[in-house]
N, CA, C and O of each residue as an XYZ file, in Angstrom:
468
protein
N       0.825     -1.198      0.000
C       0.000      0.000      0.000
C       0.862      1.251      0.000
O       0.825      2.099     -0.892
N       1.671      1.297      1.117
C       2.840      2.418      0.478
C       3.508      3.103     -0.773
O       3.695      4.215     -1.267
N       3.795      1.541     -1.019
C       4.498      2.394     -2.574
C       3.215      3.061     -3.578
O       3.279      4.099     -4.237
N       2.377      2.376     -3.492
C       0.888      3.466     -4.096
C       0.440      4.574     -3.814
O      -0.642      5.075     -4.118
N       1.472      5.066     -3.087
C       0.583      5.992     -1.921
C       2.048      7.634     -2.523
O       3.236      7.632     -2.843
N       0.988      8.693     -2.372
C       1.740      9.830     -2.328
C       2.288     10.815     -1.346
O       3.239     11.590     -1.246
N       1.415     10.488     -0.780
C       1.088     11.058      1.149
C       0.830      9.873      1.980
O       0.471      8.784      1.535
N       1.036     10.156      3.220
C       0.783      9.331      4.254
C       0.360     10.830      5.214
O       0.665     12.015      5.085
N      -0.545     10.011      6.270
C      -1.062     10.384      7.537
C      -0.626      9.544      8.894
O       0.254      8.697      8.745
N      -1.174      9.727     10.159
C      -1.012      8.963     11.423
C      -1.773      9.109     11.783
O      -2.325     10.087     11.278
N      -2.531      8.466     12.838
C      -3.245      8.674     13.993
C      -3.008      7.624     14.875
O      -2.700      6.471     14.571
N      -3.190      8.152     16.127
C      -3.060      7.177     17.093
C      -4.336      7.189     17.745
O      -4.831      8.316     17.754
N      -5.298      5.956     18.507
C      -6.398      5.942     19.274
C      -6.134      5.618     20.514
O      -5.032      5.072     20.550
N      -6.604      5.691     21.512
C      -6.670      5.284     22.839
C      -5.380      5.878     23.673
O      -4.630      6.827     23.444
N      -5.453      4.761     24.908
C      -4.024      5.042     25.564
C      -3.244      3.922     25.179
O      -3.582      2.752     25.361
N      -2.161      4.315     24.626
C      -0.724      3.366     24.207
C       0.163      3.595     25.107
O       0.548      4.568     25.755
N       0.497      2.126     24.984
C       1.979      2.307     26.004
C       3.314      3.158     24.920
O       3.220      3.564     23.761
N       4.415      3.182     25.819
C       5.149      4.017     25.029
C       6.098      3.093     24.202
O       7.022      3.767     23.746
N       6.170      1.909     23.891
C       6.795      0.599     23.680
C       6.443      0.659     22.173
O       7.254      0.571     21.251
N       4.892      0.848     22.054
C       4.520      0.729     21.123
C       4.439      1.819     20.215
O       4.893      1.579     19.096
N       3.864      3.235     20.455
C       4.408      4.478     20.328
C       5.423      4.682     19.334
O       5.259      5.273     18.267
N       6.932      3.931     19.929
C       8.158      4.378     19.503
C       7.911      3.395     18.605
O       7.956      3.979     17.522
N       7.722      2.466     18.443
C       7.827      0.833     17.528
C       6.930      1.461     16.378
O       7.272      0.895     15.339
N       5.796      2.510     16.078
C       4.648      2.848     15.712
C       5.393      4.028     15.183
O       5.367      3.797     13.974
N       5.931      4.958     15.313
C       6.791      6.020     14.921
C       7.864      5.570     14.170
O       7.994      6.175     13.106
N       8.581      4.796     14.365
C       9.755      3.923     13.454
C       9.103      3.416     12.103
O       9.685      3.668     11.048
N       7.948      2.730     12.102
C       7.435      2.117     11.330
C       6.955      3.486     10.339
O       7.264      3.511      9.148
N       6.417      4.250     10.781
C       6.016      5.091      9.842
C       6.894      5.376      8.926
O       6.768      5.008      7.758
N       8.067      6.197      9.449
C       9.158      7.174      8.952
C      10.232      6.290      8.312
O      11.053      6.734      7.509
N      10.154      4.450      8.888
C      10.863      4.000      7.816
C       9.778      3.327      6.648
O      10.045      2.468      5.808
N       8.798      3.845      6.831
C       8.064      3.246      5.178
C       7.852      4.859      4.253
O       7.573      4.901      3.055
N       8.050      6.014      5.086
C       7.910      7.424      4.405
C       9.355      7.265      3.619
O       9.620      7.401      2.425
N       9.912      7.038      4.373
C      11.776      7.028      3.950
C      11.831      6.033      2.903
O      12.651      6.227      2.007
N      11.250      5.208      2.866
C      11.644      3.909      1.544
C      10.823      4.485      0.726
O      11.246      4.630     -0.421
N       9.554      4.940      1.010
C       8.800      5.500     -0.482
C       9.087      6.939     -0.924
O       8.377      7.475     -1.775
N      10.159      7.590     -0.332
C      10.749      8.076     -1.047
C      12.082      8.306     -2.042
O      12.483      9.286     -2.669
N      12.632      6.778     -1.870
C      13.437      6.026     -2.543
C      13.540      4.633     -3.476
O      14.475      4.113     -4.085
N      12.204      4.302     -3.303
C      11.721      2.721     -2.828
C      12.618      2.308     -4.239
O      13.142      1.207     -4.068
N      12.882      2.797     -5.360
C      13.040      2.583     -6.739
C      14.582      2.402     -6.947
O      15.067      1.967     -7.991
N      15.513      2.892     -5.523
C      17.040      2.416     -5.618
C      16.931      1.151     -4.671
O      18.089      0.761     -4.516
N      15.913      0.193     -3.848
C      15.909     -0.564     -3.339
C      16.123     -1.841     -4.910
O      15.772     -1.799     -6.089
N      16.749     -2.674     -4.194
C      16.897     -4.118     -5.032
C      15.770     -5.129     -4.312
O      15.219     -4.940     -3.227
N      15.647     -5.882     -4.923
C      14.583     -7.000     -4.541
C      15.155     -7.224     -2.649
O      14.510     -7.136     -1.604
N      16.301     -7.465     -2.861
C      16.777     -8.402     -1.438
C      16.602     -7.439     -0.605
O      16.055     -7.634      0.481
N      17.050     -6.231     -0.999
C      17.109     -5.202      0.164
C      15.378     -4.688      0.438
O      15.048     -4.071      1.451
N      14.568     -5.011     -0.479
C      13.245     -4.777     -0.207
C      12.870     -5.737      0.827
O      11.933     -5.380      1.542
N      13.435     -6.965      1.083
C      13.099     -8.238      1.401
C      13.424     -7.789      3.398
O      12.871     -7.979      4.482
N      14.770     -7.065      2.795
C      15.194     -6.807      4.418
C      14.355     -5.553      5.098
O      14.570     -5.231      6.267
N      13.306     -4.816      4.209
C      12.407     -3.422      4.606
C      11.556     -4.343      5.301
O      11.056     -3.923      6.344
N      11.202     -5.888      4.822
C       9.607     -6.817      5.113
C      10.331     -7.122      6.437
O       9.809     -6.660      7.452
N      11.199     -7.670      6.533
C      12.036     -8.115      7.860
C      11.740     -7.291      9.214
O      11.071     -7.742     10.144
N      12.460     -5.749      9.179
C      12.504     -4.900      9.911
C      10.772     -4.110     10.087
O      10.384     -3.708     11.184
N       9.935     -4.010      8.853
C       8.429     -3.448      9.824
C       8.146     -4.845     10.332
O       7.391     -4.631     11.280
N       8.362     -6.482     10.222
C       7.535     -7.094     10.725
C       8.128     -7.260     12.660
O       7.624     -7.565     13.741
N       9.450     -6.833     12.118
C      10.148     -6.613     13.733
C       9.358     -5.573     14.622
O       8.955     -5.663     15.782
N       9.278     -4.631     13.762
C       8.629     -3.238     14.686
C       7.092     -3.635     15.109
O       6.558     -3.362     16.184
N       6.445     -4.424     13.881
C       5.170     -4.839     13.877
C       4.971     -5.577     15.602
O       4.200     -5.321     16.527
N       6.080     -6.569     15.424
C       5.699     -7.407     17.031
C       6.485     -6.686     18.172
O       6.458     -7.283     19.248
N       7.167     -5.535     18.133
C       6.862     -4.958     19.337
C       5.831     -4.301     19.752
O       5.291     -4.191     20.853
N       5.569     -3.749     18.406
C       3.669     -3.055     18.706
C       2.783     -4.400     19.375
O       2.114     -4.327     20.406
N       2.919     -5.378     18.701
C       1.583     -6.305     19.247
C       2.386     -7.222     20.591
O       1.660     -7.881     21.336
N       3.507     -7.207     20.762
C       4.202     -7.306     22.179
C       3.741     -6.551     23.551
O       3.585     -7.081     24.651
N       3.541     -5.004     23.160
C       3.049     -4.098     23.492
C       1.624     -4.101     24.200
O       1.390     -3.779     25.365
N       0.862     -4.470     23.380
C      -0.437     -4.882     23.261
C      -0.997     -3.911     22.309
O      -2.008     -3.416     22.809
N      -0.779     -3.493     21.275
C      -1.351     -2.574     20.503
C      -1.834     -3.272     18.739
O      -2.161     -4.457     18.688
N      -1.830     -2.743     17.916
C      -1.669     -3.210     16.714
C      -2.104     -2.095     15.956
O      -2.664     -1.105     16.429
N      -1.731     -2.356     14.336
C      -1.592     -1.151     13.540
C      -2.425     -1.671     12.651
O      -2.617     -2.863     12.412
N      -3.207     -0.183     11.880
C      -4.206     -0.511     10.665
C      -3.860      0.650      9.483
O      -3.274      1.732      9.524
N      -4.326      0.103      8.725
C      -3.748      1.303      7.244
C      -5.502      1.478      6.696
O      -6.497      0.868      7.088
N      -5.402      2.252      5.950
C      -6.634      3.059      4.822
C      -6.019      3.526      3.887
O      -4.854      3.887      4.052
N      -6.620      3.634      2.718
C      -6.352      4.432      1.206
C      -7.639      5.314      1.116
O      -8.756      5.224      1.627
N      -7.123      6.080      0.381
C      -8.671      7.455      0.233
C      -7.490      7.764     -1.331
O      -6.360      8.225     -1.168
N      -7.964      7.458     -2.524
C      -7.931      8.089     -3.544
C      -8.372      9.174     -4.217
O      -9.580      9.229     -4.450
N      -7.706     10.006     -4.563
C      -8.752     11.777     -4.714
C      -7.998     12.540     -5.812
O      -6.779     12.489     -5.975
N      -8.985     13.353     -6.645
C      -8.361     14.054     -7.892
C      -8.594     15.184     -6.675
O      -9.544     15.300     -5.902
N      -6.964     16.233     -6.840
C      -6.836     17.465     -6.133
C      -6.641     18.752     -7.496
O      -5.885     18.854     -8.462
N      -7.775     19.593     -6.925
C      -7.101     20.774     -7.277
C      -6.837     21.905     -6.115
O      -7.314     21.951     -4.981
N      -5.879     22.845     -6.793
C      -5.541     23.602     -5.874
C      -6.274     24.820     -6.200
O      -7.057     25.108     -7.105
N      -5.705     25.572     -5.014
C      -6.742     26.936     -5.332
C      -6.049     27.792     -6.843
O      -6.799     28.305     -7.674
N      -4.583     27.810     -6.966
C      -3.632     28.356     -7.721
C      -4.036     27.925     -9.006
O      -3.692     28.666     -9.927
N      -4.881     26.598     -9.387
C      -4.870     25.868    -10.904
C      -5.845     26.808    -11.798
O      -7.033     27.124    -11.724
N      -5.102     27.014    -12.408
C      -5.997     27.701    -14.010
C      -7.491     26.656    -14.416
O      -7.770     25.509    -14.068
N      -7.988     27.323    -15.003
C      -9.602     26.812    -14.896
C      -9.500     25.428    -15.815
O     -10.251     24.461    -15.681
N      -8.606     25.517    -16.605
C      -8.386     24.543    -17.622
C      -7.455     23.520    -17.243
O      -7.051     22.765    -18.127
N      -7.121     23.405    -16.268
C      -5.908     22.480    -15.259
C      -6.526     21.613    -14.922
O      -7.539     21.677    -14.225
N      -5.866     20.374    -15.493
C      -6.671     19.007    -14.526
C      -6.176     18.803    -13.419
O      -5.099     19.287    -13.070
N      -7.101     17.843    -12.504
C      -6.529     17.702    -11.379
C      -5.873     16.457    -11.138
O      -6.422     15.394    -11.428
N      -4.850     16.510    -10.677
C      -4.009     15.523     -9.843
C      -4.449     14.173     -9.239
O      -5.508     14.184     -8.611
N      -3.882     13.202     -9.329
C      -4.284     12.133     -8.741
C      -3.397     11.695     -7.787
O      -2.339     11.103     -8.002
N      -3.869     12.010     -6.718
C      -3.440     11.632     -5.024
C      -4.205     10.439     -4.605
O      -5.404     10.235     -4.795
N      -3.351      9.683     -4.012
C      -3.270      8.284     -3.232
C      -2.725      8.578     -1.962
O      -1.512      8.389     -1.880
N      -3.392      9.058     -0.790
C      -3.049      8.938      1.067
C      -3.409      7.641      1.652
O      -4.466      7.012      1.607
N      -2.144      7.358      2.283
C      -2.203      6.020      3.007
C      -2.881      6.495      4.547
O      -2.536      7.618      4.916
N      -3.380      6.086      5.039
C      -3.600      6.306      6.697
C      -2.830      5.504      7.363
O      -2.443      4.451      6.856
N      -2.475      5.894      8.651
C      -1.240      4.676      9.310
C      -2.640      4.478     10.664
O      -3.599      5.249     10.634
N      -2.590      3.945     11.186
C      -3.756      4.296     12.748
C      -3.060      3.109     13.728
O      -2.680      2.061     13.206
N      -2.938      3.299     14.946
C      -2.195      3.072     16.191
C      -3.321      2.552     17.034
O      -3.800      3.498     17.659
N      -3.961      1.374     17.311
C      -4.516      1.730     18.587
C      -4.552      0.398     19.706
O      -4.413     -0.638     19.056
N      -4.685      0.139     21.064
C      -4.851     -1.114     21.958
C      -5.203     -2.370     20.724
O      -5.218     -2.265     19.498
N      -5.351     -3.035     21.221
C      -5.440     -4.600     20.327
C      -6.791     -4.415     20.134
O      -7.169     -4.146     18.994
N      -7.518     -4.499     20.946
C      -8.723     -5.101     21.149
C      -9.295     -3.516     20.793
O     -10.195     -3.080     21.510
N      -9.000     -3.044     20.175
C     -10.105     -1.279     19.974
C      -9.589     -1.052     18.377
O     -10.105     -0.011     17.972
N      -8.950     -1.524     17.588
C      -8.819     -1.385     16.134
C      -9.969     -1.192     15.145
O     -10.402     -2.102     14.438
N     -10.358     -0.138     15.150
C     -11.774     -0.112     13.820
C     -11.657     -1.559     12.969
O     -10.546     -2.040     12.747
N     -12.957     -2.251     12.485
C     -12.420     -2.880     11.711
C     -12.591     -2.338      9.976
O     -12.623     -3.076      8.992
N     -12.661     -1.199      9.995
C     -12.751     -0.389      9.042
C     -12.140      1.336      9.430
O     -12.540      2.162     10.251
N     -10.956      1.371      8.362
C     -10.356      3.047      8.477
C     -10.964      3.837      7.854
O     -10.794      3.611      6.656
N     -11.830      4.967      8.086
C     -12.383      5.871      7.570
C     -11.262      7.125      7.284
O     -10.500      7.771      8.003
N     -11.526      7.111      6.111
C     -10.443      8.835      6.107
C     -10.691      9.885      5.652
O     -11.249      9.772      4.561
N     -10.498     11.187      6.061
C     -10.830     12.215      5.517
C     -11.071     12.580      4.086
O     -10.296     12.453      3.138
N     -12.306     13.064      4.103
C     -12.445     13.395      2.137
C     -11.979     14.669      1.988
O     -11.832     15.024      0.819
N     -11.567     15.859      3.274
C     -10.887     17.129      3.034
C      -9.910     16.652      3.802
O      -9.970     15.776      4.664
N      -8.704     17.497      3.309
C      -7.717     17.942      4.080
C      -6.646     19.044      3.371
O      -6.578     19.308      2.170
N      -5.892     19.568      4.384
C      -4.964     21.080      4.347
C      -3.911     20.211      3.920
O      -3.799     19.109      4.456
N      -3.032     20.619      2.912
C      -1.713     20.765      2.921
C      -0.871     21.675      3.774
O      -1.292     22.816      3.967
N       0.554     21.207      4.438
C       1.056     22.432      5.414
C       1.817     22.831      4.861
O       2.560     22.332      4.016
N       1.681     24.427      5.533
C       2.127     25.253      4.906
C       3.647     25.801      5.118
O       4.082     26.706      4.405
């Protein structure tokens, strides 16, 4: 789902321990970090990206937590686009954090959102 993805988001639900937190923060920033390279990765070294989130994965569920993803596909325009400008095709991944037992079993994601500025 990452490498499809143009943006990513986070959220975290409930109270998390901090075990999981940090294990949940790693995971993000090393799948932001590979998809913004993912294309100098070689097969094997992709193999060792599956290795290391499934490591981070079981300290999260060590933890007692577990992680869920969403896609929200969306043509963007901006306010700046000329009337005759098509719009963009954006793919946002959702990352979501929460106790084991409290995981939506469905990620809802925003149909607006801000770019920062």
């Amino acid at each position: 789902m990452t490498e499809g993805a143009e943006s990513s988001a986070t959220e975290e639900i409930g109270e998390l321990p901090t075990e999981a937190r940090e294990a949940f923060a790693s995971i993000v920033d090393y799948l932001r970090d590979y998809n913004d390279v993912r294309d100098l990765y070689s097969m094997s070294q992709r193999l060792d990206v599956d290795r290391d989130i499934d490591a981070l994965l079981k300290t999260v569920a060590d933890a007692g937590a577990t992680s869920g993803a969403g896609l929200r596909h969306a043509r963007v325009r901006f306010k700046s686009d000329g009337p005759n400008c098509e719009p963009m095709d954006l793919t946002t991944i959702y990352f979501v954090l929460a106790p084991a037992a409290a995981l939506p079993s469905s990620i809802r994601v925003p149909k607006a959102f801000k770019f920062a500025q």
